[in-house]
N, C-alpha and C positions, 0 to 999 in steps of 0.2 A: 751656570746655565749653558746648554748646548748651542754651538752656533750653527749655522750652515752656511759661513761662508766657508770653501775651499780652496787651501793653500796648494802650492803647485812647486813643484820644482824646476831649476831649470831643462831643457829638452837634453842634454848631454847626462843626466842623472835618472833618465828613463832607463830601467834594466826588462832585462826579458822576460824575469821575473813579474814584473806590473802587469806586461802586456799577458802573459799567461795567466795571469789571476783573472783579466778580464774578461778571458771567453768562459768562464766557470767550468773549471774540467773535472770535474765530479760529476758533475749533470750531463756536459757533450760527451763524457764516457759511458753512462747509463742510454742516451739518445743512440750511439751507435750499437752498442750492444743488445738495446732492440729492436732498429734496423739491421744488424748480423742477420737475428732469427727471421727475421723478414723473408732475409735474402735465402737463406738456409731453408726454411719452410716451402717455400713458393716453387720449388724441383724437385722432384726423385733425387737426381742424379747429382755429379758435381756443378758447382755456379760457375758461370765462366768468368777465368780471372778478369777482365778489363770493367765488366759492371762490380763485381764483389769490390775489387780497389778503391777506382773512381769513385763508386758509386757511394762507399761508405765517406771516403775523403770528400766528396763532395757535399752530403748531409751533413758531418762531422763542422766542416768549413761554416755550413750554413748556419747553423746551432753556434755556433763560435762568434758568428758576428752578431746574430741575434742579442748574444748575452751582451755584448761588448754595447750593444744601443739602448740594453737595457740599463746598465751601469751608469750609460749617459744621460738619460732621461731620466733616473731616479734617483740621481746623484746628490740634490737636497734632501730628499725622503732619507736617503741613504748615512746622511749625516747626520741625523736627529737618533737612529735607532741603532741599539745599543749591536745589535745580532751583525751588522752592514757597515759601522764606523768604517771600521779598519778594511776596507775596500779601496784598490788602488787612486780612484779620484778623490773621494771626502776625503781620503787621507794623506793628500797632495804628492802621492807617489805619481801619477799620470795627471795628463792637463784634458781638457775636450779636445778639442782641433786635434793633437795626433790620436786618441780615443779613437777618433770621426775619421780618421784617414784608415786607421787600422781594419775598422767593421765595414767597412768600403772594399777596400783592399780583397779581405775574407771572402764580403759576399760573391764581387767580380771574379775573383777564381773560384768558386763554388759554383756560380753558372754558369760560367764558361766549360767547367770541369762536368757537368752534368749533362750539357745541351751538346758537346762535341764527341764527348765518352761514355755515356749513357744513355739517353735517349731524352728526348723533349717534354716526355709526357711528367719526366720525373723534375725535369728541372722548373716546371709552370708548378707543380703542387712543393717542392721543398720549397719555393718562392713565396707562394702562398702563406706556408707556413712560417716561414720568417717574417712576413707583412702582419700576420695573424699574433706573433709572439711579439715581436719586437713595438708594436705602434697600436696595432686594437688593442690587445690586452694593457699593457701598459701605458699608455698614451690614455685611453679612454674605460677600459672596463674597471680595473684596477683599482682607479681612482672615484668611481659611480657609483655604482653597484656591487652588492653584499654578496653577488654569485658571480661575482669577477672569473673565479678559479673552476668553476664548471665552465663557461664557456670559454675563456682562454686556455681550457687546458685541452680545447680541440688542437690546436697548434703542439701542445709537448706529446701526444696521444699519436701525431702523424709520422713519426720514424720508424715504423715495423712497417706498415703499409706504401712509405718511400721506399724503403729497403726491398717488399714483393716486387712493386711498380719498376726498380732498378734492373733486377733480372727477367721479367718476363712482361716489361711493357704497357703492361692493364693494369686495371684496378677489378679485382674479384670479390665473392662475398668474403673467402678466407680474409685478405688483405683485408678486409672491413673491420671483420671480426677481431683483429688484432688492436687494432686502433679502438672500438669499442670498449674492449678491458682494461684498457690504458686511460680512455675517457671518463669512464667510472671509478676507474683507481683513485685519481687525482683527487677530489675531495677528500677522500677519507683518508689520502696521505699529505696534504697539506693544513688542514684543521686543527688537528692536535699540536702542529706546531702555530699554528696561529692562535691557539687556545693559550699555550706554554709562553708565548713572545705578545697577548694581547695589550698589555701596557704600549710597548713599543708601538704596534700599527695603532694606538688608539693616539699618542703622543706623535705620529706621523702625518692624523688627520688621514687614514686611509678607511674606508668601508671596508672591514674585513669582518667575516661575518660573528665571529664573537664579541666586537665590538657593537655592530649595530642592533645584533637580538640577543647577544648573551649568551653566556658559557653553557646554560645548560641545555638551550634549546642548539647551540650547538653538537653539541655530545647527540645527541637525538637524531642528528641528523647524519653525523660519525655511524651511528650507529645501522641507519636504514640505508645506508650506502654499500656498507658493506654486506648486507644482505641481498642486495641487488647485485655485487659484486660476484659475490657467492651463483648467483643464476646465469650471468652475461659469461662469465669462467667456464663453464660446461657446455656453452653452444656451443665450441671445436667438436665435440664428440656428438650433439647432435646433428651437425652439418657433418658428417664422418670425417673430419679432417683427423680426429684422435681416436684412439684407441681408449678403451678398462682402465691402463695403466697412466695414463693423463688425468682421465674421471675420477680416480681415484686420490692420485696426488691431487687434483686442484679442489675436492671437495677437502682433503686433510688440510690443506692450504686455507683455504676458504674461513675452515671452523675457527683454524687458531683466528686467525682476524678478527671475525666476528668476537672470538672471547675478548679479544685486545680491546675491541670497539666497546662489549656489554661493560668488561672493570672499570672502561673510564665513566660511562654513563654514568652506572650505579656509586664510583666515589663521590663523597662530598666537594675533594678538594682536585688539584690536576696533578696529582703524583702521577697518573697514567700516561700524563700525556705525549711525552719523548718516548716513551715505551712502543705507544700504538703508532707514532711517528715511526719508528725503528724498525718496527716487525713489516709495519707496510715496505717497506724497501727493499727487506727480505722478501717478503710475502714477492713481491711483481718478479724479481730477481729468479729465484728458485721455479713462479710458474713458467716463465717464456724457459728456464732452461728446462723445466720436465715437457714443453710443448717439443722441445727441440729434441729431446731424447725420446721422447716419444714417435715420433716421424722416425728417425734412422732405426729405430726399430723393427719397423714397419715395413722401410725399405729392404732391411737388409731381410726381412719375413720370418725375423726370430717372433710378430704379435700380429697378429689378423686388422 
């Protein structure tokens, strides 16, 4: 039988290793990466280095401590399921108290780093979003309701639009726009693996939506997302931010998705499900880089 008490080590047996496990740097490398395009869309010309730095370093920091508070607040959940054991706290590699000095630490040089080296407007909305990730979602949505991951996924959705806000100050419809396909991704890329791991969040006691309505009404819902995803992907070209050659890639983009999302519907069982996990990562990855190749295109007037 699982426990969730949490054994600890002593504080000289802390390695930099734990503390790097806990800001999830798989995820803070995807968060910067579309803050880059952000930053990179939002000018013609080149970004000036002290926002592109900062500015990434500073969201990158923010996203780092987020995860680190999320580690700590979820640290019994985290221990019951199989996917999260081996996580620097359950797994008494890290204690709370340095955890809680560490996401402290992060957050303080992150607004310090954005409010003196960036500009203010950016360091009230990365703040936002770390209040938004770290403590609504997790704290409250997470744990309540079955569309935890639609509205909490306002908060992982806001690193492209930090990123614009980083270089030129505002918040625009483009900057929107970016954040929108990022808002609508998130279902349809965390489902399948909530599909795949639903024993675990069910043996967590969490509302996750194949637990509360079921595997197949969730597929269904996989599915109508990414068809929505398919439409929200194509305003860049209707706001003229894109060119043919965007519209084009993000409709080819679009369909495999959709196909990912129709084979798990229509299987009986979830062999699909790590799969449509998988492509959706592809899928976000490949669009923000065809958005971003698409602009320098543009710029440099090789496409109308």
């Amino acid at each position: 039988m699982a426990t969730t008490e949490v054994m600890t080590r002593p504080p000289q047996a802390f390695t930099w290793r734990s503390y790097y496990q806990l800001t999830k740097p798989k995820v803070v490398l995807l968060i910067a990466f579309t803050a880059l395009v952000g930053m990179l869309l939002s000018t013609p010309g080149a970004v000036p280095w002290q926002p592109l730095i900062f500015g990434l370093l500073g969201i990158s920091l923010a996203a780092a401590s987020g995860a680190v508070i999320n580690h700590i607040i979820d640290q019994r959940i985290d221990a019951v399921m199989a996917r999260t054991s081996r996580r620097p706290i359950p797994s008494g590699n890290m204690d709370t108290p340095h955890a809680a000095i560490f996401a402290g630490a992060l957050a303080l040089i992150s607004m310090l780093m954005l409010i003196f080296l960036v500009n203010t407007l950016t360091a009230v909305l990365t703040f936002m979003a770390l209040i938004g990730y770290a403590f609504i979602y997790t704290v409250f949505l997470k744990r309540n309701t079955p569309q935890n991951i639609i509205w909490g996924g306002l908060a992982g959705a806001a690193p492209p639009l930090l990123g614009w806000c980083a270089v030129t100050g505002e918040v625009t419809t483009e900057a929107f726009l970016l954040l929108l396909i990022i808002f609508i991704w998130t279902p349809p890329h965390f489902w399948p693996l909530a599909i795949h791991r639903q024993k675990d969040y069910a043996k967590a006691g969490l509302p996750m939506l194949p637990v509360t309505h079921g595997i197949p009404f969730t597929k269904t819902q996989i599915l109508l997302y990414t068809l929505m995803l398919l439409a929200v992907s194509v305003m860049p070209f209707a706001v003229h931010m894109s060119s043919y050659v965007y519209l084009f890639g993000a409709l080819l983009l679009g369909a495999g998705f959709i196909w990912q999302a129709w084979r798990l519907w229509r299987c009986e069982d979830n062999r699909y499900a790590m799969k449509t996990f998988s492509y959706s990562i592809v899928y976000l990855s490949l669009l923000f880089a065809l958005l971003l190749g698409d602009h320098y295109l543009q710029v440099m007037g090789l496409i109308a």
